[in-house]
RORO-994545 format. One record per atom (N, C-alpha, C): residue in one letter; x, y, z; residue number from 1. Coordinates in nm, 4 decimals. Example, Ala and Ser with C-alpha at 12.3 -4.5 7.8 and 13.67 -1.06 7.14 Angstrom:
REM RORO-994545
<residu A&X 1.3190&Y -0.5690&Z 0.7800&num 1>
<residu A&X 1.2300&Y -0.4500&Z 0.7800&num 1>
<residu A&X 1.3200&Y -0.3300&Z 0.7800&num 1>
<residu S&X 1.2850&Y -0.2250&Z 0.7080&num 2>
<residu S&X 1.3670&Y -0.1060&Z 0.7140&num 2>
<residu S&X 1.2900&Y 0.0030&Z 0.7870&num 2>
END
This chain:
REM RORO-994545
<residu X&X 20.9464&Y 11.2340&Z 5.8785&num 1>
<residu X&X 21.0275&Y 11.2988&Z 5.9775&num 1>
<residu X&X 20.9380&Y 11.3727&Z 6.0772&num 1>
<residu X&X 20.9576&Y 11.3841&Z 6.1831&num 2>
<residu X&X 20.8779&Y 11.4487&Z 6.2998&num 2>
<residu X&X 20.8956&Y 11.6234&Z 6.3046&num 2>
<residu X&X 20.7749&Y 11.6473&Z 6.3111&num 3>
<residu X&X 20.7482&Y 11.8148&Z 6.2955&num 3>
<residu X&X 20.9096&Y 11.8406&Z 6.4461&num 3>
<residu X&X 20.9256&Y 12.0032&Z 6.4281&num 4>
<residu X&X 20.9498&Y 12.0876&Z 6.5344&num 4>
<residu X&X 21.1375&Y 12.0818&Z 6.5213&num 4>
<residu X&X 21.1960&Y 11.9879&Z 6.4202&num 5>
<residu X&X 21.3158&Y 11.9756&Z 6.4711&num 5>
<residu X&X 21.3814&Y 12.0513&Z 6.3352&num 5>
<residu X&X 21.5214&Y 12.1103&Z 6.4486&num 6>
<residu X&X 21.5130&Y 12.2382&Z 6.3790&num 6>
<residu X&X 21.6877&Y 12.2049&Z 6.3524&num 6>
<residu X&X 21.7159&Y 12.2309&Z 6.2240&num 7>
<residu X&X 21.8454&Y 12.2712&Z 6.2079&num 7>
<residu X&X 21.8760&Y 12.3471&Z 6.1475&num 7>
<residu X&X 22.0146&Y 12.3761&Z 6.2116&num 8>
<residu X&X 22.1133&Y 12.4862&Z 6.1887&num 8>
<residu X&X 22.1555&Y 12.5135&Z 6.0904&num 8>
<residu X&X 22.1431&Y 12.6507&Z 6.0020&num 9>
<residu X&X 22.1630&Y 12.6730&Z 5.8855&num 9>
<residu X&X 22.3079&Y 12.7669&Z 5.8912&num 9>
<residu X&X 22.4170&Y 12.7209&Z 5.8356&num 10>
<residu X&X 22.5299&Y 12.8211&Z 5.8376&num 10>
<residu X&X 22.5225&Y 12.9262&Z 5.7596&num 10>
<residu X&X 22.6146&Y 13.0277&Z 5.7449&num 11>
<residu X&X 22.6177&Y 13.1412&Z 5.7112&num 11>
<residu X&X 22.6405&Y 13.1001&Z 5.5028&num 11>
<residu X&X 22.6047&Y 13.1714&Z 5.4111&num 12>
<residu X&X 22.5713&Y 13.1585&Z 5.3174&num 12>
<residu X&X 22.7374&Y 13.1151&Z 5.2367&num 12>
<residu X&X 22.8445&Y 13.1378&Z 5.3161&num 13>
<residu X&X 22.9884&Y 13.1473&Z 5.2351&num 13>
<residu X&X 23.0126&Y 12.9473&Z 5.2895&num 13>
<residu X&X 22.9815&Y 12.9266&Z 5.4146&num 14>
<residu X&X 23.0063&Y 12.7793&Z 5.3889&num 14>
<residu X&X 22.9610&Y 12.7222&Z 5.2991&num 14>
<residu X&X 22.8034&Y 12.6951&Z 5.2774&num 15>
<residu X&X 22.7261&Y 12.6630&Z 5.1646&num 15>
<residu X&X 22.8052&Y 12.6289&Z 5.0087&num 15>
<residu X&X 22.8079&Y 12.7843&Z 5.0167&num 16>
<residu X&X 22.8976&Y 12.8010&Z 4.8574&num 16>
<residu X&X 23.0669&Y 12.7637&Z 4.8727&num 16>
<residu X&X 23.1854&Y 12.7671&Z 4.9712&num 17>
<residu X&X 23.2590&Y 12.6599&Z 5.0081&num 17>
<residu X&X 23.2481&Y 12.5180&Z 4.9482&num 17>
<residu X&X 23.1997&Y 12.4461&Z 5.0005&num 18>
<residu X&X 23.2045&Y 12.3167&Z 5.0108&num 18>
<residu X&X 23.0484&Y 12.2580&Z 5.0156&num 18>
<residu X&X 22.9619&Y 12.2686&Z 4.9170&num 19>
<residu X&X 22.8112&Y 12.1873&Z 4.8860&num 19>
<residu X&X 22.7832&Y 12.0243&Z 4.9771&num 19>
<residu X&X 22.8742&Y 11.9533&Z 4.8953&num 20>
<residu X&X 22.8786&Y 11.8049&Z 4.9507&num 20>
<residu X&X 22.8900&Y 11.8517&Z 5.1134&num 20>
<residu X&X 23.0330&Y 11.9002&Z 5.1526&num 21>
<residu X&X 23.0318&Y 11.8633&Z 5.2381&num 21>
<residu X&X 22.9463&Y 11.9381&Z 5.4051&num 21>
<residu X&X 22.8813&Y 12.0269&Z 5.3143&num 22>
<residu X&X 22.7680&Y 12.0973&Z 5.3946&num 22>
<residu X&X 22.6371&Y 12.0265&Z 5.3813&num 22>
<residu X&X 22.5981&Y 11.9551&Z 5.3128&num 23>
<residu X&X 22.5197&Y 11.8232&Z 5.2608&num 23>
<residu X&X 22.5437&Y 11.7702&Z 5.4170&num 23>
<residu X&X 22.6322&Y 11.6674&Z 5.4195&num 24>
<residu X&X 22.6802&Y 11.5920&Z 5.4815&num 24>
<residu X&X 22.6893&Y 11.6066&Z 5.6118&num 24>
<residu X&X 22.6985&Y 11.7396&Z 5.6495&num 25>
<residu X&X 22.6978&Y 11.7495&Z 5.7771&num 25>
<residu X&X 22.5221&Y 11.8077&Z 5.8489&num 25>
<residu X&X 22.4860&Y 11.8012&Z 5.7531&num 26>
<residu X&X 22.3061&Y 11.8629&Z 5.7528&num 26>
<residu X&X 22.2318&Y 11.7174&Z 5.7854&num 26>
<residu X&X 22.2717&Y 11.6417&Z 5.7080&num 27>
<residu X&X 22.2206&Y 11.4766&Z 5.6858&num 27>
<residu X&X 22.2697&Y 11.4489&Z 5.8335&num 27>
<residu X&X 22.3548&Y 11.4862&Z 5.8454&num 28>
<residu X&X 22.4314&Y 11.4016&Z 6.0243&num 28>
<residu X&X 22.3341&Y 11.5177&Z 6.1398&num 28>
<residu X&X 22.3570&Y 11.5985&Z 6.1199&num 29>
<residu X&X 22.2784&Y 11.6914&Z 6.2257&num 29>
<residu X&X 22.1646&Y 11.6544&Z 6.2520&num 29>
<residu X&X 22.0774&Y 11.6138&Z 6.1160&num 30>
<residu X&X 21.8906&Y 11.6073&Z 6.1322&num 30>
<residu X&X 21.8946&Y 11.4003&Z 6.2011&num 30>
<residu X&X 21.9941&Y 11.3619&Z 6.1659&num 31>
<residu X&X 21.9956&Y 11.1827&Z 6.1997&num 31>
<residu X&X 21.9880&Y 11.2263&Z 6.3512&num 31>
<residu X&X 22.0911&Y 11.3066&Z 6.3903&num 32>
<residu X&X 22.1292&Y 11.2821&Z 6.5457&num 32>
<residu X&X 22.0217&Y 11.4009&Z 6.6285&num 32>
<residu X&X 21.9647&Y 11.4819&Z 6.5713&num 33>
<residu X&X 21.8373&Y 11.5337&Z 6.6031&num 33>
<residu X&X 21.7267&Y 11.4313&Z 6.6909&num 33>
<residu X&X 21.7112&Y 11.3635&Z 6.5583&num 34>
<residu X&X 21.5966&Y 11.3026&Z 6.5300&num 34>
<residu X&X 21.6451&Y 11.1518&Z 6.6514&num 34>
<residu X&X 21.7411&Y 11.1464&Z 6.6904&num 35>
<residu X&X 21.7782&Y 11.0423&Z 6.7845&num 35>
<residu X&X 21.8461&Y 10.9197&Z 6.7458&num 35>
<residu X&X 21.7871&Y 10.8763&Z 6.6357&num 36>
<residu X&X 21.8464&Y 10.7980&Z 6.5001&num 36>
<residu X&X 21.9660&Y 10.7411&Z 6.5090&num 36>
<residu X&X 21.9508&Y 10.6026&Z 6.5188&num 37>
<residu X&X 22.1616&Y 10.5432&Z 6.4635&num 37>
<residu X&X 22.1294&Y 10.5736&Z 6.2998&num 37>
<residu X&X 22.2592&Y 10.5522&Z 6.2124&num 38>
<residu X&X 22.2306&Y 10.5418&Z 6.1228&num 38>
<residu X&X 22.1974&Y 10.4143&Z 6.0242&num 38>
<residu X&X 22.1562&Y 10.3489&Z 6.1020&num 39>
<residu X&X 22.0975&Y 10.1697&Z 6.0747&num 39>
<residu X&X 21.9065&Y 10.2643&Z 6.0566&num 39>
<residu X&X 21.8779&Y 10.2947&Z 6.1625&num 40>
<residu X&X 21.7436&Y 10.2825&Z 6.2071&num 40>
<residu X&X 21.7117&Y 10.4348&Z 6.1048&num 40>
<residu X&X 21.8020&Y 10.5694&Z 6.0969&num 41>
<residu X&X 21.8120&Y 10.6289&Z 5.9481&num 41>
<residu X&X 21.7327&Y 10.6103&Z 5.8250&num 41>
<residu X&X 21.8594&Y 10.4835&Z 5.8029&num 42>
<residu X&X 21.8573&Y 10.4100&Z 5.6735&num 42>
<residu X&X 21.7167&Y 10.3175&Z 5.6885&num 42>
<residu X&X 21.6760&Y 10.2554&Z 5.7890&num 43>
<residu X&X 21.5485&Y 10.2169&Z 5.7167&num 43>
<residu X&X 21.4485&Y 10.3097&Z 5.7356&num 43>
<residu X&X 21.4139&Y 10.4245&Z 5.8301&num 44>
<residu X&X 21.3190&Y 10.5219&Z 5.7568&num 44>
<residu X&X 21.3066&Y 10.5443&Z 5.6171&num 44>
<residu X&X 21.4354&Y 10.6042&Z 5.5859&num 45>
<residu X&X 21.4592&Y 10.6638&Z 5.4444&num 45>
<residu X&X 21.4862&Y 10.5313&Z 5.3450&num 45>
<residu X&X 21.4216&Y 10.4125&Z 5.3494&num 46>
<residu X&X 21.4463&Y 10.2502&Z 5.2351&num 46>
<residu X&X 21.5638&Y 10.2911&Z 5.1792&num 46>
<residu X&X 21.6766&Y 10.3218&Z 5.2733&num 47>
<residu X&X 21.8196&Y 10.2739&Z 5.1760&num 47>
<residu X&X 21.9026&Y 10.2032&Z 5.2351&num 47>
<residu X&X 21.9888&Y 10.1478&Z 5.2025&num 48>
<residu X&X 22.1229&Y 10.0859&Z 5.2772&num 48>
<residu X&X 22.1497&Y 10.1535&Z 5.4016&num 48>
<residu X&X 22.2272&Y 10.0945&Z 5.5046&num 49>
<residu X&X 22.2890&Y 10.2204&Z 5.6169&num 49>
<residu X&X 22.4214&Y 10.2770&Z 5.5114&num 49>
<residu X&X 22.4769&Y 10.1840&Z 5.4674&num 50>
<residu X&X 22.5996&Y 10.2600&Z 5.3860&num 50>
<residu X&X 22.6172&Y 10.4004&Z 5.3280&num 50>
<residu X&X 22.4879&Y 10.3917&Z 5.2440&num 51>
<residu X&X 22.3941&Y 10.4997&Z 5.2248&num 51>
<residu X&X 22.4354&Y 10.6270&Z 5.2657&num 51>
<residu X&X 22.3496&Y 10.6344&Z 5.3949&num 52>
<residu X&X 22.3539&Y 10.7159&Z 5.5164&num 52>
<residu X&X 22.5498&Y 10.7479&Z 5.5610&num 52>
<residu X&X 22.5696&Y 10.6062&Z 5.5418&num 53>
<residu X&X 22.7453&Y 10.6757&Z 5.6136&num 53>
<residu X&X 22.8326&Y 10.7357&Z 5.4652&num 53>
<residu X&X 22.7660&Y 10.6949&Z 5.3939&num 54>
<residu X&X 22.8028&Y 10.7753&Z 5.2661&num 54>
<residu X&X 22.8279&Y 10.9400&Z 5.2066&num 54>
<residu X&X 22.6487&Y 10.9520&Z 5.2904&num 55>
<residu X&X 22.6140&Y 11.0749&Z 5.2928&num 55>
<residu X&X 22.6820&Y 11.1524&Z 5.3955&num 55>
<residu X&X 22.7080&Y 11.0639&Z 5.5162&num 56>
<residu X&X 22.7596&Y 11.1935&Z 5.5996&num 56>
<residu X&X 22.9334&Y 11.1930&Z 5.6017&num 56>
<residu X&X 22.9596&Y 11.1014&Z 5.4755&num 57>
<residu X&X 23.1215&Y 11.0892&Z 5.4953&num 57>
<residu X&X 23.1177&Y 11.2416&Z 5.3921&num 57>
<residu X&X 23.0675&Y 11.2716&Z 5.3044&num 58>
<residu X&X 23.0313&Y 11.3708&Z 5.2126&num 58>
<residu X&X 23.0674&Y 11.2842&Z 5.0439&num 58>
<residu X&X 23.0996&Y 11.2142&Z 5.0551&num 59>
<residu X&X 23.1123&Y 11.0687&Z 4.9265&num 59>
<residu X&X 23.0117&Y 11.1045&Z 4.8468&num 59>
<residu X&X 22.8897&Y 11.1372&Z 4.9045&num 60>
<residu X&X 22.7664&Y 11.0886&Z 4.8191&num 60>
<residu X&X 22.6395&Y 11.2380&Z 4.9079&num 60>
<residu X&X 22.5629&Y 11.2487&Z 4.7978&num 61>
<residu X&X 22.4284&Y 11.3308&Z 4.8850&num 61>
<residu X&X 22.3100&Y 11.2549&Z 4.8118&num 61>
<residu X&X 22.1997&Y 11.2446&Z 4.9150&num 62>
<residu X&X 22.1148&Y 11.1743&Z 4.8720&num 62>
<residu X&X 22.0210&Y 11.2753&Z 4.8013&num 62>
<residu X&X 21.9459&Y 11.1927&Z 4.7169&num 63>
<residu X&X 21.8724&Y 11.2523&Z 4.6137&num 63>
<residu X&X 21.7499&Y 11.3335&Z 4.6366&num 63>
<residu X&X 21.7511&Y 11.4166&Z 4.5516&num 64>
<residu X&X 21.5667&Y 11.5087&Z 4.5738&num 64>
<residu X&X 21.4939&Y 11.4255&Z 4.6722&num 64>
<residu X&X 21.4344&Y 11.3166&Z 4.5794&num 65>
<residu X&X 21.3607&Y 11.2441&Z 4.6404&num 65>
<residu X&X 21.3686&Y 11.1741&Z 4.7751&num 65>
<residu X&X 21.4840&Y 11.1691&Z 4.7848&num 66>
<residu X&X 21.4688&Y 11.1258&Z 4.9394&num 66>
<residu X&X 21.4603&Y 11.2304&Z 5.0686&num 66>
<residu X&X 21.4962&Y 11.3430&Z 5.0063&num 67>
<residu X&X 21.4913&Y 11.4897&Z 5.1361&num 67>
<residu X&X 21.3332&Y 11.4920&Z 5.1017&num 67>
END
């Protein structure tokens, strides 16, 4: 991932709210940062695009290893 790009961290009660779906919208923020479809995403990070629309549907969060 490219130094300098910066995202937005919400206030500590969303977080604890809704995990996944604060996941999900973190994963979509840093894609569309970074300029990224989520095709071109998904092959930075070697996964499916599904993957990726997975993650930002909040369905799914991707693993340690891939952040």
């Amino acid at each position: 991932m490219e130094k300098g790009v910066k995202i937005r961290r919400p206030g500590r009660s969303a977080r604890s709210r809704n995990p996944q779906g604060e996941m999900a919208a973190r994963v979509r923020e840093l894609r569309e940062a970074l300029g990224f479809t989520q095709a071109k995403f998904a092959r930075q990070l070697k996964v499916a695009q599904s993957r990726v629309y997975s993650w930002e549907r909040g369905d799914d969060s991707p693993s340690d290893a891939r952040l």
